[in-house]
DRENSE-926269 format. One line per field, with one value per residue (C-alpha): z, x, y; residue number from 0. Coordinates in steps of 0.5 Angstrom, whole numbers, plus 500, padded with zeros to 3 digits. Each point is the difference from the previous one (the first is absolute). Example, Ala and Ser with C-alpha at 12.3 -4.5 7.8 and 13.67 -1.06 7.14 Angstrom:
pz [516_498] $
px [525_502] $
py [491_507] $
pos [0_1] $
***
This chain:
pz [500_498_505_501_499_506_504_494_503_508_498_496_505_505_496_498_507_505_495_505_504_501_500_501_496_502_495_493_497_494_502_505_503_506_495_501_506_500_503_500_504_508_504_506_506_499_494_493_495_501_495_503_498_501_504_496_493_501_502_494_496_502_501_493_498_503_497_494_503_502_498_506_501_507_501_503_496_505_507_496_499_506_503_497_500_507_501_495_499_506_503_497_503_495_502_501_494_501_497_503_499_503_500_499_503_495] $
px [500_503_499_496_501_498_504_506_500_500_506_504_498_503_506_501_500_503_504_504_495_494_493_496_493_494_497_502_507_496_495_494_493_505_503_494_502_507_501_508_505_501_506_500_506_506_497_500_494_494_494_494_493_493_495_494_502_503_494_496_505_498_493_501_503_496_494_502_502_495_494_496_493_502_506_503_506_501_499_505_505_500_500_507_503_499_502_505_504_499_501_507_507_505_506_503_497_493_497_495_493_496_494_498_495_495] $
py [500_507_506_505_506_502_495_503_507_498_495_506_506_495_498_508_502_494_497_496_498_495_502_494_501_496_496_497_503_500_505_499_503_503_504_505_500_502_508_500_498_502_500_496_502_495_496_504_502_494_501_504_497_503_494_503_501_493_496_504_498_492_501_501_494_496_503_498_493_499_495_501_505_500_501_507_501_507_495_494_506_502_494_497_507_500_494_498_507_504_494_498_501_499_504_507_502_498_505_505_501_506_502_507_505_502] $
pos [0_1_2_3_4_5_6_7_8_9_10_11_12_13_14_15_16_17_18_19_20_21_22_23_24_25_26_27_28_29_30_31_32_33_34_35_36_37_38_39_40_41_42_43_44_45_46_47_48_49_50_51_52_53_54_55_56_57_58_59_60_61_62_63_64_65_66_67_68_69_70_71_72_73_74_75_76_77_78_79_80_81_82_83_84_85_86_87_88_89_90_91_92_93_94_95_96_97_98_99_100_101_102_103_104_105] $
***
């Protein structure tokens, strides 16, 4: 699968700006729903640059994967988008360079 053109502009600011850093992006390295979400990269103290993602635009992005997806009528493509990105995104540790997520006040 070829990247996206989104996923293509993250990898590039990221490499134009942190060359000799790595910058753990969620998702597929091809492109994914979370790339909607990425807002840029933070700093945290002792740790370097880490990408900074916002929780909403990210779960609007799954639920609309999932809708389209999706065979059943009664599905919640909001609530299941929620669900596993509660659980299987904010939930996750993987090192130093997890990234953030933020929600954000309206």
């Amino acid at each position: 699968m070829a990247k996206t053109k989104l996923r293509i502009a993250i990898d590039q600011f990221c490499d134009e700006n942190w060359p000799d850093e790595e910058i753990l992006l969620f998702g597929s390295a091809d492109g994914d729903p979370y790339d909607e979400g990425f807002i840029g990269v933070g700093f945290q103290q002792h740790k370097g640059p880490v990408a900074v993602y916002d929780r909403d635009k990210c779960v609007e992005a799954l639920a609309e994967e999932f809708a389209r997806d999706s065979d059943d009528e009664d599905a919640d493509p909001y609530t299941d988008a929620v669900e596993w990105f509660s659980f299987n995104t904010e939930g996750s540790w993987v090192g130093e360079k997890t990234p953030i997520i933020v929600s954000t006040i309206n």
